[in-house]
C-alpha positions, 0 to 999 in steps of 0.5 A: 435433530442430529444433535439431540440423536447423537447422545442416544447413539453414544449409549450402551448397546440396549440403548442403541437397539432400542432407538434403532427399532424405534426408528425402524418401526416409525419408518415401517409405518410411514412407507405401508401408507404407500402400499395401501390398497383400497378394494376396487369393487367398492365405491369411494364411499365403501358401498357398491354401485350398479357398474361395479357389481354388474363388472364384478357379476360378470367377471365371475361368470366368465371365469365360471364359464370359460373353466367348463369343458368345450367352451373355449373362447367366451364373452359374458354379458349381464344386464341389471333390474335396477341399482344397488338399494340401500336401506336406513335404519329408523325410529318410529314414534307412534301416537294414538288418542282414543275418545269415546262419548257415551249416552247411558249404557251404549257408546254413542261414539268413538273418535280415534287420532293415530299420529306416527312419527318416523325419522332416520338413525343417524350416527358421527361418521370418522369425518365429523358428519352425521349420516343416516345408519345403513341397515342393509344393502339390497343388490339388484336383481339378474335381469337376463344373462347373455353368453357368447362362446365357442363351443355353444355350436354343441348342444351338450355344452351350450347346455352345460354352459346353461346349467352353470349361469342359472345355477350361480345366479339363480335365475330361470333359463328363458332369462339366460341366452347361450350362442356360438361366438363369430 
């Protein structure tokens, strides 16, 4: 290796500066392998679970929460309907055969066959498989929301506190619980 190199280094200094850059630009992009980050709130598969967005929820309520005045300490718990739901593109094929029987000018009878056909989309995934088209992703819905602060001992911020849960989350009170932390 250091054989073949060393011509290019005895060259004139544009030849010199180009395989330097070369070289440089190679090992740039072999070390930025090493320093690639992979978002934690996403599963290995790049779509969400249940436990990772119900820990992302609450790590944003808490952080909504704790920044209200008179709050003080908090703790935020945030329980779920049901999991994440994902939805599959498909195509349907649908068939109808109509047949009527008549006996002089009135029909006598009609007979109809529908047949429908649906099957899901599927397209080559990076690795060589083929995997159904994701349409959409359906996050779970905010089954009830329990904050444990400080300050809910006070009925102006237990009510502040009240207001920024159901307002972030969009979900009615009687489902949002505020008490004082021990």
């Amino acid at each position: 290796m250091k054989e073949r190199l060393s011509p290019l280094w005895q060259g004139d200094k544009k030849t010199k500066l180009i395989v330097f850059a070369g070289l440089l630009g190679m090992a740039l992009i072999l070390f930025s392998s090493f320093f690639e980050k992979e978002p934690a709130a996403k599963a290995p598969g790049g779509e969400w679970n249940s436990e990772q967005y119900q820990a992302m929820l609450e790590q944003r309520l808490l952080e909504t929460v704790s920044s209200v005045e008179g709050v003080g300490k908090a703790k935020v718990m945030i329980t779920l309907e049901s999991g994440v739901e994902y939805v599959y593109a498909q195509a349907e094929k649908k068939n109808t055969d109509s047949t009527k029987d008549y006996d002089g000018t009135d029909t006598k009878r009609v007979q109809e066959k529908d047949q429908t056909e649906q099957s899901y989309i599927l397209v080559d995934s990076g690795s060589g498989k083929r995997e159904a088209l994701l349409k959409t992703e359906k996050q779970p819905k905010v089954k009830g929301v329990v904050v444990v602060c400080e300050g809910a001992g006070n009925i102006v911020v237990e009510q502040r506190v009240l207001n920024v849960v159901t307002t972030s989350l969009d979900i009615p009170s009687n489902k949002v619980c505020v008490t004082k932390l021990k």
